[in-house]
C-alpha positions in Angstrom: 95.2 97.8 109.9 93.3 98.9 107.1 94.3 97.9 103.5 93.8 95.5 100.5 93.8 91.8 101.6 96.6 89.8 100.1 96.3 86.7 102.1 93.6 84.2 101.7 91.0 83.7 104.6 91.4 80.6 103.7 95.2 80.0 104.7 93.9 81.4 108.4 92.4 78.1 109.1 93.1 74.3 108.2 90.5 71.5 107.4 91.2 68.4 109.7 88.4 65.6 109.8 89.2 62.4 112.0 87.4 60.7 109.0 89.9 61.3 106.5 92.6 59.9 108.6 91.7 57.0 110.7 90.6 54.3 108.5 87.3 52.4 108.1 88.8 48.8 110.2 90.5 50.8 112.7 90.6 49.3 116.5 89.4 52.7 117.6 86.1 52.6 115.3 85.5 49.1 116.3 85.8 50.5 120.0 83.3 53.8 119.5 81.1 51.1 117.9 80.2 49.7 121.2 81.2 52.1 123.7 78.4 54.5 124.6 79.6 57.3 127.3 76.6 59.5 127.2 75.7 59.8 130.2 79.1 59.5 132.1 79.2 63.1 132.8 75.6 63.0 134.2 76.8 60.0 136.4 79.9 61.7 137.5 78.6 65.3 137.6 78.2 64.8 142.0 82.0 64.7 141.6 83.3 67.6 139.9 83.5 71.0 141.6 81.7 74.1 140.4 84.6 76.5 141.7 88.0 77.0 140.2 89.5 75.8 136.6 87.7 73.2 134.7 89.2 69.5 134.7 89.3 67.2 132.1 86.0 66.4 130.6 85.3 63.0 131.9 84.5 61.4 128.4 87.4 62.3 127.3 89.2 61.0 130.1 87.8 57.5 129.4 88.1 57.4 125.7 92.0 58.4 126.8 92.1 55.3 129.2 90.2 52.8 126.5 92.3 53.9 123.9 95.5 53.8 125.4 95.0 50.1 127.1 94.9 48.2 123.7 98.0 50.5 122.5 100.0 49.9 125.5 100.1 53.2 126.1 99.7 53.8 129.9 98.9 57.7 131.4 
């Protein structure tokens, strides 16, 4: 629709930074600290299909398991 714009291109979109909201001596900091997955989905690339819908990136996957282990939080 054509028109004046009354709403703020701003207001479309919000601002979220993981910075702002985990803190500086957080567990999970400590964690990316040492943890290097850089090449995990190199390693595991032999196992992941090319056909049908995309699974879970594999990184994520095991930051999900790390993080969840020291939290007690099982999947």
């Amino acid at each position: 629709m054509m028109g004046e714009q009354t709403v703020m291109q701003e207001a479309l979109f919000y601002s979220f930074r993981i910075e702002d909201h985990v803190p500086g001596d957080h567990l999970l900091r400590a964690i990316d600290r040492f943890v290097d997955l850089s090449s995990i989905r190199e390693h595991l690339k032999p196992f992941y299909s090319t056909m049908g819908r995309p699974s879970i990136d594999p990184e994520l996957m095991i930051r999900m398991l790390i993080v969840g282990y020291p939290h007690g939080h099982p999947l």
